[in-house]
PDB file of N, CA, C and O in Angstrom:
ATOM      1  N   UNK A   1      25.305-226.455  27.857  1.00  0.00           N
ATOM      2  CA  UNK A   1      26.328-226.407  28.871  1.00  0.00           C
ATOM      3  C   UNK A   1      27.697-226.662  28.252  1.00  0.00           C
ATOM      4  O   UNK A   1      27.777-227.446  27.306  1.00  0.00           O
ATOM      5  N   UNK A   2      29.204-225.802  28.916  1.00  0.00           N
ATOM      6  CA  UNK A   2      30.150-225.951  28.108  1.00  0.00           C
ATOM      7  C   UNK A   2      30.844-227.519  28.797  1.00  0.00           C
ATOM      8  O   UNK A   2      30.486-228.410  29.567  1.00  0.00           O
ATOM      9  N   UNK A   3      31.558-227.305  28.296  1.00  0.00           N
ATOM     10  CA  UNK A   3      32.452-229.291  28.476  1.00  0.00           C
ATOM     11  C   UNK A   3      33.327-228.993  30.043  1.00  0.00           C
ATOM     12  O   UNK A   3      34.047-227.997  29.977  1.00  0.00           O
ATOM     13  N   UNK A   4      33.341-229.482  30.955  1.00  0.00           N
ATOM     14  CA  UNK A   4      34.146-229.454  32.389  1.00  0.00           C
ATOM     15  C   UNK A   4      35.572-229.460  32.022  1.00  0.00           C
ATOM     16  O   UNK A   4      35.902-230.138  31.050  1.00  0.00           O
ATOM     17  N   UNK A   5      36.778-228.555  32.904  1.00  0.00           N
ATOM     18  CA  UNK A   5      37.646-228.293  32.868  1.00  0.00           C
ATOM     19  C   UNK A   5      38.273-229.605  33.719  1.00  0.00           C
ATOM     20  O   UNK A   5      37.781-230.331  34.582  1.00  0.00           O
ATOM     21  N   UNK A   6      39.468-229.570  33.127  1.00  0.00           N
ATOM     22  CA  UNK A   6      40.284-231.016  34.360  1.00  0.00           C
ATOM     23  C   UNK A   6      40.963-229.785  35.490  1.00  0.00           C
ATOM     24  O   UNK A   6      41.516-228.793  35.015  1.00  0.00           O
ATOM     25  N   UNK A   7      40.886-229.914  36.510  1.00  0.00           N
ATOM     26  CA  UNK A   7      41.514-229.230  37.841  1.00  0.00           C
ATOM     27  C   UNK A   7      42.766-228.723  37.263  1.00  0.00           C
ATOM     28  O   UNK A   7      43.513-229.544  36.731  1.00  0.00           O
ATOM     29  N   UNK A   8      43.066-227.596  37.291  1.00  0.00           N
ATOM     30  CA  UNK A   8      44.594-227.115  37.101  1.00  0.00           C
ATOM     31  C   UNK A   8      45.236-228.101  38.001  1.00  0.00           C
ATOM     32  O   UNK A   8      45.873-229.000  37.453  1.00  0.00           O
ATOM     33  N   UNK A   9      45.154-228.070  39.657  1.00  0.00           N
ATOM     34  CA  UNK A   9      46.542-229.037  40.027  1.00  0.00           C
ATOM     35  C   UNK A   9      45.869-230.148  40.891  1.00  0.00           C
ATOM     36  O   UNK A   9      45.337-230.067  41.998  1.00  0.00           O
ATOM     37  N   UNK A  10      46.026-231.067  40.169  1.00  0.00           N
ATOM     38  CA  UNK A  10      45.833-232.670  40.691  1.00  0.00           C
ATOM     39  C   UNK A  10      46.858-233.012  41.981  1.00  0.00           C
ATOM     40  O   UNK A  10      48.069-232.908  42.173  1.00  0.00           O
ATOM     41  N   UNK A  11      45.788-233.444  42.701  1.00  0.00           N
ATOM     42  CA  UNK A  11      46.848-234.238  44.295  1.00  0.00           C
ATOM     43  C   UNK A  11      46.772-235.552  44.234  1.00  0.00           C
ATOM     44  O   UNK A  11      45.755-236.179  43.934  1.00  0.00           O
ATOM     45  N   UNK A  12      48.036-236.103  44.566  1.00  0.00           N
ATOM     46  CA  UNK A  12      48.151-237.561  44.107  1.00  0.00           C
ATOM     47  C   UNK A  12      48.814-237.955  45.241  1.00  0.00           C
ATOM     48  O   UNK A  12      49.903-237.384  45.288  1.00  0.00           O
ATOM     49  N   UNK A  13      48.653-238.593  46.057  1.00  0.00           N
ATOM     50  CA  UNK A  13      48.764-239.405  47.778  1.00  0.00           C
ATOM     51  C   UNK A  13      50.236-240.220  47.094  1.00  0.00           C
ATOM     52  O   UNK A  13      51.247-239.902  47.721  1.00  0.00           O
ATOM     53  N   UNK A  14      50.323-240.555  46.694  1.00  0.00           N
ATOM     54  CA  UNK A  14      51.564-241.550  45.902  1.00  0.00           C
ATOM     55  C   UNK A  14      53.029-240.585  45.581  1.00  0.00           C
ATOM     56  O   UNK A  14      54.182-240.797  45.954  1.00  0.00           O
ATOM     57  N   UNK A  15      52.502-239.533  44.794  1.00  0.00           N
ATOM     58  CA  UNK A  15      53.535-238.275  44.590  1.00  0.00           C
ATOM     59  C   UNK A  15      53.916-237.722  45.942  1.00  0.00           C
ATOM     60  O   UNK A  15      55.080-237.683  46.339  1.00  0.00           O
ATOM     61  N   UNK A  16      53.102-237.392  46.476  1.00  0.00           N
ATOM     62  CA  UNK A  16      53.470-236.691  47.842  1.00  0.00           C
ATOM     63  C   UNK A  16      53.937-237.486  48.818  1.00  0.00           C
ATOM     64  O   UNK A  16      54.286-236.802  49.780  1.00  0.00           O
ATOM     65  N   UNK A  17      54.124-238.860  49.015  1.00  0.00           N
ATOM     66  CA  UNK A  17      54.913-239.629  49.928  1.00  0.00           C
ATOM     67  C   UNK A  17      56.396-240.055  49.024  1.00  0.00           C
ATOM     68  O   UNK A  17      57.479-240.522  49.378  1.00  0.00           O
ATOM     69  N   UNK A  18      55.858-239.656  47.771  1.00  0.00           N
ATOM     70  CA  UNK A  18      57.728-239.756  47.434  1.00  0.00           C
ATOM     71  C   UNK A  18      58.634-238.815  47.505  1.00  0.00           C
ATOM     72  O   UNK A  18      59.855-238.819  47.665  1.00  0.00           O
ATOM     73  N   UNK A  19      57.633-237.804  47.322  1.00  0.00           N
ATOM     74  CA  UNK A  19      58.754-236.340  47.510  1.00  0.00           C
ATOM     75  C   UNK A  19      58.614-236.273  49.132  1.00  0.00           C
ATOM     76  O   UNK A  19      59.256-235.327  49.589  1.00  0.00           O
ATOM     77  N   UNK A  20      58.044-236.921  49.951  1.00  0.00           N
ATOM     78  CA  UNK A  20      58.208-236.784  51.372  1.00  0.00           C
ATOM     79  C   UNK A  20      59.591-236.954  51.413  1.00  0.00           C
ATOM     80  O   UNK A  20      60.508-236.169  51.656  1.00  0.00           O
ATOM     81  N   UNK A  21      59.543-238.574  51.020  1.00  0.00           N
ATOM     82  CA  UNK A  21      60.646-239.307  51.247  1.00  0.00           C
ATOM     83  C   UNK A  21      62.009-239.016  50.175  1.00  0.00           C
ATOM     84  O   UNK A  21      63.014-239.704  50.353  1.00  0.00           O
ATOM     85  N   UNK A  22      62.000-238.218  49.321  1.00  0.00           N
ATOM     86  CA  UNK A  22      62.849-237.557  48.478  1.00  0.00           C
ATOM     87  C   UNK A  22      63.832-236.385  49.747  1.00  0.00           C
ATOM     88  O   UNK A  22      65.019-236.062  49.700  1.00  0.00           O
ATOM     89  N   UNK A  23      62.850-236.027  50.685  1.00  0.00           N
ATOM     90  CA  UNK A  23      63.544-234.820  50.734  1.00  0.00           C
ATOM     91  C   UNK A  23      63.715-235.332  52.787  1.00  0.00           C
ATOM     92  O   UNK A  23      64.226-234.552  53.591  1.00  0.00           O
ATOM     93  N   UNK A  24      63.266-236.465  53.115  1.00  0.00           N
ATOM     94  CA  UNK A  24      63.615-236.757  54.336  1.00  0.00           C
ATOM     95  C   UNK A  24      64.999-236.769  54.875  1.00  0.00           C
ATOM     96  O   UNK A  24      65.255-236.369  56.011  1.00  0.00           O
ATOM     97  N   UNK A  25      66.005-237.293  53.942  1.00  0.00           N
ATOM     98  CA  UNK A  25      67.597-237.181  54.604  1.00  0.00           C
ATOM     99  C   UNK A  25      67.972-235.825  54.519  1.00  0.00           C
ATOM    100  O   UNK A  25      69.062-235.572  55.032  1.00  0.00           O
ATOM    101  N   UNK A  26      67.219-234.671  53.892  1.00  0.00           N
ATOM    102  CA  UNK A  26      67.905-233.656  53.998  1.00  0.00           C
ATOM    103  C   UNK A  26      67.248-232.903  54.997  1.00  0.00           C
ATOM    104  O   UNK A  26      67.970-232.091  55.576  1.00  0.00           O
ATOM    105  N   UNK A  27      66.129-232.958  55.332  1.00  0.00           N
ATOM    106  CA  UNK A  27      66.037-232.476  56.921  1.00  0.00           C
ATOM    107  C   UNK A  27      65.868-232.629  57.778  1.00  0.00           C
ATOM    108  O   UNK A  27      65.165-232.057  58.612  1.00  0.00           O
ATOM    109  N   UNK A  28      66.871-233.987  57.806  1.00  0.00           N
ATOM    110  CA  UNK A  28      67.148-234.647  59.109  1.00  0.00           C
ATOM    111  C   UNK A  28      68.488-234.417  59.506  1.00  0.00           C
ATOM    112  O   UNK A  28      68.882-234.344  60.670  1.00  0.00           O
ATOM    113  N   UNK A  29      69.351-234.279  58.195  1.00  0.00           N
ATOM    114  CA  UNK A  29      70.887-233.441  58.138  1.00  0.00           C
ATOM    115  C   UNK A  29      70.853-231.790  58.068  1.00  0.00           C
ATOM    116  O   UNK A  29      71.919-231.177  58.008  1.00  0.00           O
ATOM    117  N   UNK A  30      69.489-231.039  58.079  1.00  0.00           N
ATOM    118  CA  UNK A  30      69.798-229.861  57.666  1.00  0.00           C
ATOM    119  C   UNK A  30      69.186-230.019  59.727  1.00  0.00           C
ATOM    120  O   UNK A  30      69.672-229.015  60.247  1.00  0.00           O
ATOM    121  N   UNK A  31      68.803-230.421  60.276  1.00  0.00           N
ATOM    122  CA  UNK A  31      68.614-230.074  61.475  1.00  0.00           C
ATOM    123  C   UNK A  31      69.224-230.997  62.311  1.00  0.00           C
ATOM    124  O   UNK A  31      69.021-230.820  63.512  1.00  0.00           O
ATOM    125  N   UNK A  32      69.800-231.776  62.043  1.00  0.00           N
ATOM    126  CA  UNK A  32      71.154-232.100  63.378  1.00  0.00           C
ATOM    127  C   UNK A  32      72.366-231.964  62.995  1.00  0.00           C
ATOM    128  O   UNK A  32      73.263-232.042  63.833  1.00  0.00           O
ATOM    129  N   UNK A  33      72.687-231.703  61.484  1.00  0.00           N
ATOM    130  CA  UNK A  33      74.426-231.477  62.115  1.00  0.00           C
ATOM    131  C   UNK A  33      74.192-230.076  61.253  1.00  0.00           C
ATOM    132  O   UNK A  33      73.646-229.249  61.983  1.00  0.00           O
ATOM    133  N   UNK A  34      74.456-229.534  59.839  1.00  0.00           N
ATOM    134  CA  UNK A  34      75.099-228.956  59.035  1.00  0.00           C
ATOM    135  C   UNK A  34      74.049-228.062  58.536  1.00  0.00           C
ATOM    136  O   UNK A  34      73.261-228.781  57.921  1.00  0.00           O
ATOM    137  N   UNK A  35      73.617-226.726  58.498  1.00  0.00           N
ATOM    138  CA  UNK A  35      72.969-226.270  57.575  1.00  0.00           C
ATOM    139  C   UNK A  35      73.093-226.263  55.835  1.00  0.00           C
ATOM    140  O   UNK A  35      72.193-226.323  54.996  1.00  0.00           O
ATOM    141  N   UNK A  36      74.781-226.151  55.644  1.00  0.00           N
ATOM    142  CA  UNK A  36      75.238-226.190  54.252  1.00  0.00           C
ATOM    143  C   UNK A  36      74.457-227.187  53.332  1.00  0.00           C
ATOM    144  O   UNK A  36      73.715-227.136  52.351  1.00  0.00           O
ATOM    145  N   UNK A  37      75.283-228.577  54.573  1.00  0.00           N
ATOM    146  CA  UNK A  37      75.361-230.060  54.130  1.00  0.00           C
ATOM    147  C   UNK A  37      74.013-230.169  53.468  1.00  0.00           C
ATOM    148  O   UNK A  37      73.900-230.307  52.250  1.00  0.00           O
ATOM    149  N   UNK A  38      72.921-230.099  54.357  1.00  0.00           N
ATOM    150  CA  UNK A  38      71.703-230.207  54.654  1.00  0.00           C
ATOM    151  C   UNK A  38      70.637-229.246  53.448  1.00  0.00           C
ATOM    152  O   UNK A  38      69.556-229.462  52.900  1.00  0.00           O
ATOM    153  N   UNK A  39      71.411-228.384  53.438  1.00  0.00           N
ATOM    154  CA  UNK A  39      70.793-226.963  51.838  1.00  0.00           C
ATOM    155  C   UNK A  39      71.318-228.074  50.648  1.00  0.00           C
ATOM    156  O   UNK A  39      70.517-228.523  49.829  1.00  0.00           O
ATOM    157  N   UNK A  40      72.607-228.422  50.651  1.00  0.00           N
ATOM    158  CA  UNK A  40      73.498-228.998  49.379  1.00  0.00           C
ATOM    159  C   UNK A  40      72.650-230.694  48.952  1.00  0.00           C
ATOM    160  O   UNK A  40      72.581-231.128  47.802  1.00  0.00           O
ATOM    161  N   UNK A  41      72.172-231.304  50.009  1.00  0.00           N
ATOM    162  CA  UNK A  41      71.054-232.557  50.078  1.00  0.00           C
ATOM    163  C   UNK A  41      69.979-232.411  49.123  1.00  0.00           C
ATOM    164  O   UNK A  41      69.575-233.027  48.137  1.00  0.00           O
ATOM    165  N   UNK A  42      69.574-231.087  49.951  1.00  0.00           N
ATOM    166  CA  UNK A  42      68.018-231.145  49.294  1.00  0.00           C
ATOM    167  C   UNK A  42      68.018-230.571  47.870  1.00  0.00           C
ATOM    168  O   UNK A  42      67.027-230.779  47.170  1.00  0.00           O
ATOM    169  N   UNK A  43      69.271-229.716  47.284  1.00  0.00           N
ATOM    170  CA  UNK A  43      69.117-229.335  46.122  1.00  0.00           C
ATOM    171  C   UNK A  43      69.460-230.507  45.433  1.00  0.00           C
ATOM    172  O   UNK A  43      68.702-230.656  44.474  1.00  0.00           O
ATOM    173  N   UNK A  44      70.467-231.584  45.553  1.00  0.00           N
ATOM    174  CA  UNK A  44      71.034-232.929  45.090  1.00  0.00           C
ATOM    175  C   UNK A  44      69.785-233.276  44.677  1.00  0.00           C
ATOM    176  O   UNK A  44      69.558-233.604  43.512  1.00  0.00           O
ATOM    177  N   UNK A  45      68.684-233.221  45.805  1.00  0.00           N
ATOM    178  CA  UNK A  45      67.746-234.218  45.369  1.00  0.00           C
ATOM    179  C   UNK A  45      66.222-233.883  44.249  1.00  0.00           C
ATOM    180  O   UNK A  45      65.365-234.735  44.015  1.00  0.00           O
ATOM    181  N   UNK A  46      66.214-232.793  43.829  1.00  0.00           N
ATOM    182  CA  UNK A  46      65.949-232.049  43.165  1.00  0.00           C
ATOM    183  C   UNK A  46      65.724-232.634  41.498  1.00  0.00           C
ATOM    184  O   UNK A  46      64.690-232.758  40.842  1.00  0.00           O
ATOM    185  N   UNK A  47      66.441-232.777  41.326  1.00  0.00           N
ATOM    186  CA  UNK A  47      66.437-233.423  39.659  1.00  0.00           C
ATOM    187  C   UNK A  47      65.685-235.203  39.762  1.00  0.00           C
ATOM    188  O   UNK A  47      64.953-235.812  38.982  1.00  0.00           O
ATOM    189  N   UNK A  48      66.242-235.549  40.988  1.00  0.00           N
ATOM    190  CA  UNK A  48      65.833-236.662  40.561  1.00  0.00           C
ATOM    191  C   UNK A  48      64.438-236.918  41.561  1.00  0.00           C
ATOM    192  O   UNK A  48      64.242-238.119  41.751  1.00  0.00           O
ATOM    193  N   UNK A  49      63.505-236.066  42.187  1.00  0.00           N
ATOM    194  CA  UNK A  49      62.715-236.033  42.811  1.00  0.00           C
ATOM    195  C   UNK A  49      61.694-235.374  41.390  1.00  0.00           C
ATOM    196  O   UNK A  49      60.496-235.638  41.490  1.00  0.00           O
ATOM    197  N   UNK A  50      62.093-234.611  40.207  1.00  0.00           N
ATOM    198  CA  UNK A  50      61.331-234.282  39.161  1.00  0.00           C
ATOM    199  C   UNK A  50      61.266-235.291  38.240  1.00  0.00           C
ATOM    200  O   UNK A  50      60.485-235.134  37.302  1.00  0.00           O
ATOM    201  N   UNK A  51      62.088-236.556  38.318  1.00  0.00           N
ATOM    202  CA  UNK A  51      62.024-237.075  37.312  1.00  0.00           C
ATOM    203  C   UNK A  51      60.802-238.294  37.045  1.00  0.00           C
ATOM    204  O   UNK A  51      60.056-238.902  36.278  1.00  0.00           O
ATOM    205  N   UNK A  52      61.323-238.051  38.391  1.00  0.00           N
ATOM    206  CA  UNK A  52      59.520-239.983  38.709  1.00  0.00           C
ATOM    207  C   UNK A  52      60.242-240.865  39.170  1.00  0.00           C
ATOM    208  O   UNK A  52      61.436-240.701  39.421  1.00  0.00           O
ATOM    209  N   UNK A  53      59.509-242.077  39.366  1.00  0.00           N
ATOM    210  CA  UNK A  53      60.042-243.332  39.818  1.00  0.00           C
ATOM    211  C   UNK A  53      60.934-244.138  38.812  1.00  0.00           C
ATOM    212  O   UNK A  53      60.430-245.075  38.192  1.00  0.00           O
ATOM    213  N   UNK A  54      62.030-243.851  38.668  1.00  0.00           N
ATOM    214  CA  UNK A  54      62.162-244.913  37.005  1.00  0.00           C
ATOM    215  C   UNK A  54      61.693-246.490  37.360  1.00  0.00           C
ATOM    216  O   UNK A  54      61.285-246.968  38.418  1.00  0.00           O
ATOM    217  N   UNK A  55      61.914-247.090  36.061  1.00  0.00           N
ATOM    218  CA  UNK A  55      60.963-248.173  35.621  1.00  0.00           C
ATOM    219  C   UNK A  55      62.144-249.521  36.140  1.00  0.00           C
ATOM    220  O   UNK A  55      61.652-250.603  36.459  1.00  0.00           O
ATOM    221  N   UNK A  56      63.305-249.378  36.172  1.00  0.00           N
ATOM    222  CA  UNK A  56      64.048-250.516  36.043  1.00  0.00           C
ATOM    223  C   UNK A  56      65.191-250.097  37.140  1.00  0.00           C
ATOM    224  O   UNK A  56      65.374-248.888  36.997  1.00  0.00           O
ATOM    225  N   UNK A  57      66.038-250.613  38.182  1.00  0.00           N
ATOM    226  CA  UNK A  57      67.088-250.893  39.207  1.00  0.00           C
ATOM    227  C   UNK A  57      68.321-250.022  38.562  1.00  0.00           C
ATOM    228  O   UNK A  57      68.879-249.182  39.268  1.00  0.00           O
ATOM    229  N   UNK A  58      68.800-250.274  36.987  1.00  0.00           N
ATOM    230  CA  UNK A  58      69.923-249.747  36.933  1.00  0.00           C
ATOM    231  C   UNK A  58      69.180-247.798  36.249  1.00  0.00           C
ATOM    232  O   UNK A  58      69.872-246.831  35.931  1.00  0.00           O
ATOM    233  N   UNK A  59      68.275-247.859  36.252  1.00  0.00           N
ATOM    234  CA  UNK A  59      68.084-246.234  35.994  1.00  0.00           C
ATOM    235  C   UNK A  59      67.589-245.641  37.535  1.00  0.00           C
ATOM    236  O   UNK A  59      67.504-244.438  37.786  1.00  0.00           O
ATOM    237  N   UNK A  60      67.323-246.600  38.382  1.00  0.00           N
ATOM    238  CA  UNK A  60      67.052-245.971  39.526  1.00  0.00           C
ATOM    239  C   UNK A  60      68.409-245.939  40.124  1.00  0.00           C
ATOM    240  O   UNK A  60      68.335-245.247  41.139  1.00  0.00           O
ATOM    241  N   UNK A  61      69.558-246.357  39.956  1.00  0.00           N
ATOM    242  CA  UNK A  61      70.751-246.335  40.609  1.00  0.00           C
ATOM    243  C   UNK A  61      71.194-245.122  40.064  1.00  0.00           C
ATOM    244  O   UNK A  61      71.756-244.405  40.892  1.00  0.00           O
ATOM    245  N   UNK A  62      71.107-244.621  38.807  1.00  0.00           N
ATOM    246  CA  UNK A  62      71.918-243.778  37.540  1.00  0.00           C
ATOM    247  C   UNK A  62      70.848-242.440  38.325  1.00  0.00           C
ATOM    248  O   UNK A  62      71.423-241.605  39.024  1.00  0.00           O
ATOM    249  N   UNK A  63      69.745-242.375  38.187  1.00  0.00           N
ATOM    250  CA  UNK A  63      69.078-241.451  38.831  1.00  0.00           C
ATOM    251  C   UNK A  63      69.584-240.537  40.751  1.00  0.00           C
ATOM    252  O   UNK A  63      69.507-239.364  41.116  1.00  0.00           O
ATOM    253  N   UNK A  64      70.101-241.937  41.553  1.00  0.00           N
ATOM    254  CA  UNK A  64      70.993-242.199  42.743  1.00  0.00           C
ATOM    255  C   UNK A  64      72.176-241.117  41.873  1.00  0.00           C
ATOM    256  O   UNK A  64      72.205-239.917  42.145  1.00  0.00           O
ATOM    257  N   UNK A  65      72.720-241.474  41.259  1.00  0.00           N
ATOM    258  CA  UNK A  65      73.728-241.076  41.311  1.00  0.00           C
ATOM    259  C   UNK A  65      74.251-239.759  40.738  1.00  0.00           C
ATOM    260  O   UNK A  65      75.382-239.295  40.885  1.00  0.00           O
ATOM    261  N   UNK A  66      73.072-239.164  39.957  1.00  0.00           N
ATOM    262  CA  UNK A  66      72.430-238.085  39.667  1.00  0.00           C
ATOM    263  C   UNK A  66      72.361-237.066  40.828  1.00  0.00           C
ATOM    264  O   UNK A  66      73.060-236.101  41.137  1.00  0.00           O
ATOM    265  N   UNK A  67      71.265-237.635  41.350  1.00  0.00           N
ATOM    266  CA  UNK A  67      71.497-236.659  42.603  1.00  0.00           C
ATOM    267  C   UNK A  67      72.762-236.536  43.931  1.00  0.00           C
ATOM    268  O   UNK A  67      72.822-235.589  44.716  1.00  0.00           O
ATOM    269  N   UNK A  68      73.509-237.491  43.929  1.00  0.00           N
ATOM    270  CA  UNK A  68      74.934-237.106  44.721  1.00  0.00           C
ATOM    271  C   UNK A  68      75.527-236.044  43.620  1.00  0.00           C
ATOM    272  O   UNK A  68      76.611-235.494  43.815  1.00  0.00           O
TER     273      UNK A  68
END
């Protein structure tokens, strides 16, 4: 018998409630006030929704500030 493959795409309950919450202010602004605003949010949040959780307060601020 040959050796088992690892799943091409792994689901991870942890990943998917952060990118929930990565992308919650932008469609909550892309559906009550602004479509732009609300498009311009969710791409902001983009880089730093790929990057992970950082490890320490001042790279999670620098990451914050990344995405504005």
């Amino acid at each position: 018998m040959g050796a088992t493959r690892p799943p091409a795409v792994s689901w991870n309950w942890s990943e998917a409630l952060r990118g929930t919450l990565c992308c919650l202010p932008a469609a909550v602004i892309l559906l009550v006030t602004d479509n732009k605003l609300g498009i311009g949010f969710a791409i902001g949040v983009l880089p730093v929704a790929l990057m992970g959780v950082m490890p320490s307060r001042k790279q999670r601020l620098q990451g914050l500030l990344l995405g504005i």
